[in-house]
C-alpha positions as a Markdown table, in Angstrom:
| # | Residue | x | y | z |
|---|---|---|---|---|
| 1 | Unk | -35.3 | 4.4 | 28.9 |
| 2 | Unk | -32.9 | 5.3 | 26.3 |
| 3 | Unk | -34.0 | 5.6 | 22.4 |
| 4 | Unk | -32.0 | 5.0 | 19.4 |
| 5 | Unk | -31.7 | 7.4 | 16.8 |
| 6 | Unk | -30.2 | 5.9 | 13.4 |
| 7 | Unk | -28.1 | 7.9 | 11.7 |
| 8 | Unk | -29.5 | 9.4 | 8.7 |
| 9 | Unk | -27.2 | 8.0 | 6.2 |
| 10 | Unk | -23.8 | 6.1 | 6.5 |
| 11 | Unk | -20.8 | 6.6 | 4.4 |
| 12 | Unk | -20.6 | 4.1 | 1.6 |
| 13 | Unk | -17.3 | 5.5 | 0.3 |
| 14 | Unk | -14.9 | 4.2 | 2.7 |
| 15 | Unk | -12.9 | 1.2 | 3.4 |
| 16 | Unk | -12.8 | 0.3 | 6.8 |
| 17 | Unk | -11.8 | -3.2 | 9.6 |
| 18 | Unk | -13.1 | -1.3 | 12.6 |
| 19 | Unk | -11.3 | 1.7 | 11.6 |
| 20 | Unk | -10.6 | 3.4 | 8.1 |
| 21 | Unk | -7.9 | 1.7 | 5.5 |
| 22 | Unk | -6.1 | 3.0 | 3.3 |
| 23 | Unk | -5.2 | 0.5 | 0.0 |
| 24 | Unk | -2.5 | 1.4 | -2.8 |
| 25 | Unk | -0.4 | -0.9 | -5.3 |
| 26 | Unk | 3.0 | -0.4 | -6.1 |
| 27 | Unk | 4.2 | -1.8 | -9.4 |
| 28 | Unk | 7.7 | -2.1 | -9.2 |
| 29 | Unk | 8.2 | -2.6 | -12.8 |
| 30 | Unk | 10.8 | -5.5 | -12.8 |
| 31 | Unk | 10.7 | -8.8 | -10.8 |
| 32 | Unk | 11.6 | -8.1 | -7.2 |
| 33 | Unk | 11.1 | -11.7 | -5.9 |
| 34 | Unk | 14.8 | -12.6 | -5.8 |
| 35 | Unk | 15.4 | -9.6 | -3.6 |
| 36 | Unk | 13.6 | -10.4 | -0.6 |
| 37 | Unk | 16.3 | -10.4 | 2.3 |
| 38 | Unk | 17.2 | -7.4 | 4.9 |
| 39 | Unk | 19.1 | -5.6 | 2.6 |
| 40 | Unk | 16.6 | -6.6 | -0.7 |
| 41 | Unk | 13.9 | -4.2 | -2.4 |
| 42 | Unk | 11.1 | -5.4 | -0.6 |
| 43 | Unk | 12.9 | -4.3 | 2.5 |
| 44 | Unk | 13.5 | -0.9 | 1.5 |
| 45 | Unk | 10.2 | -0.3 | 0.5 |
| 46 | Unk | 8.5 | -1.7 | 3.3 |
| 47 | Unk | 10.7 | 0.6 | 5.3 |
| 48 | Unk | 9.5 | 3.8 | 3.0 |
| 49 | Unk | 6.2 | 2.8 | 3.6 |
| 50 | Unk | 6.6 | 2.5 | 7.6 |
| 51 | Unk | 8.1 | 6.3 | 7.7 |
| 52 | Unk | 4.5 | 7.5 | 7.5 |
| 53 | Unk | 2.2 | 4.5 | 8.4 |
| 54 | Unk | 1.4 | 1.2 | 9.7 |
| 55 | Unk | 1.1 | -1.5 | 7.3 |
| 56 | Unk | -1.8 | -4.0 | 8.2 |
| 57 | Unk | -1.2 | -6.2 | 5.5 |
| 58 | Unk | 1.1 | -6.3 | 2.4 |
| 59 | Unk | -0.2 | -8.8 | -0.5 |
| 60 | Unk | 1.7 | -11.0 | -2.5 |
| 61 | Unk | 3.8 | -10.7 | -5.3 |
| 62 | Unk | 1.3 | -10.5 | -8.4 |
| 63 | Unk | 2.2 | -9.7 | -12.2 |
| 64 | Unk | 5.1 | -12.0 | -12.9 |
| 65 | Unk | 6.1 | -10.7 | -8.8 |
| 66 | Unk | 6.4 | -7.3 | -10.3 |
| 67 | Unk | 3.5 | -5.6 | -8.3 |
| 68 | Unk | 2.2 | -6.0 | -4.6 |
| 69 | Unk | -0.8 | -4.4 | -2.6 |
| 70 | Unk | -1.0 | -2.7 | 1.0 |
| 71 | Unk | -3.1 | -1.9 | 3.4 |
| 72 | Unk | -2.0 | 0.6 | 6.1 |
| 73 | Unk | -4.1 | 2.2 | 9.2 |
| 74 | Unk | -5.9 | 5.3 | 8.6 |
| 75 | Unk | -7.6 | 6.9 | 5.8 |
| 76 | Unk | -4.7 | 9.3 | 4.3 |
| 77 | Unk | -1.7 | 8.1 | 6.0 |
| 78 | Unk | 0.1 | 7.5 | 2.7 |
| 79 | Unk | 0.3 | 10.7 | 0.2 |
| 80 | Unk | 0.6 | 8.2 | -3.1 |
| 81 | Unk | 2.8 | 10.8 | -4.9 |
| 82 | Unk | 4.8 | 11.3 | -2.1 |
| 83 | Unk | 5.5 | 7.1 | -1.5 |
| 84 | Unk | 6.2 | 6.9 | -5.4 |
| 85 | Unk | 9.0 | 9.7 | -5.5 |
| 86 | Unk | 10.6 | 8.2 | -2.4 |
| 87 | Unk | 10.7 | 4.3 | -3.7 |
| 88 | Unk | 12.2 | 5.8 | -6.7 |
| 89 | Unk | 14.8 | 7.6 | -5.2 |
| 90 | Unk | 16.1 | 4.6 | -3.7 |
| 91 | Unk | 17.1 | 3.6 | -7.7 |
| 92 | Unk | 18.7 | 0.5 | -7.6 |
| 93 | Unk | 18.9 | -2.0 | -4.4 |
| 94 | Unk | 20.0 | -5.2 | -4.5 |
| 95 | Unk | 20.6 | -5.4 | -8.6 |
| 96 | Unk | 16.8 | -4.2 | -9.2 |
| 97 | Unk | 16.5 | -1.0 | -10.3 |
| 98 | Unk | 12.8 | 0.5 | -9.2 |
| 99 | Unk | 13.8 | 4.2 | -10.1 |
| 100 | Unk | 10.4 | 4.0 | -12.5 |
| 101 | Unk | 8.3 | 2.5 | -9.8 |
| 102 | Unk | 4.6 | 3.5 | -9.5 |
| 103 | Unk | 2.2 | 3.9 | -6.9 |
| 104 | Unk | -1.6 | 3.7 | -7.3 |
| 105 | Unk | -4.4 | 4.0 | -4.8 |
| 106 | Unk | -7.1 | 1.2 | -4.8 |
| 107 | Unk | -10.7 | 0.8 | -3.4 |
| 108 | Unk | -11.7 | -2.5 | -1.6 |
| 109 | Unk | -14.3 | -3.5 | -4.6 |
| 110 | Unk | -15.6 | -7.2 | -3.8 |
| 111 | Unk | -16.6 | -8.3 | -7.1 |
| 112 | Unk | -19.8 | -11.0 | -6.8 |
């Protein structure tokens, strides 16, 4: 007969669908809504994102469609700093300039 043996504590500072998450917001700065086609912003920085991870879900447009959320696979697989000097190097696509982008990490908070 087998016995289970509970863990002595679980981790409580993770974010997690089976597997661990990673969440960050990038704020574009202006309105990127009109710029949504293959050769638009959103485009080019869901391609920058996919160079290092796999998006599991991208939010929608929030703030006046100036800021969006992501959620990629894994627990680091997007360096924030790294994602934020790379979206602004693309400067200006498609009439938007997003050379002053930012990129923030978030924790899943459920607010009750």
């Amino acid at each position: 007969m087998t016995t289970k043996v509970n863990p002595v504590a679980t981790s409580n500072d993770v974010e997690m669908i089976g597997k661990e998450v990673q969440l960050f917001t990038i704020d574009y700065i202006n309105a990127v809504n009109g710029s949504a086609g293959p050769s638009g912003v959103q485009s080019a920085v869901l391609d920058k994102i996919m160079q290092t991870a796999t998006i599991i879900a991208a939010g929608p447009l929030g703030n006046s469609n100036t800021e969006q959320t992501f959620m990629t696979e894994g627990a680091d697989s997007v360096v924030v700093a790294t994602l934020q000097a790379a979206i602004r190097a693309l400067g200006t696509v498609d009439s938007v300039n997003i050379s002053t982008a930012t990129v923030t990490a978030k924790d899943l908070t459920i607010a009750v």
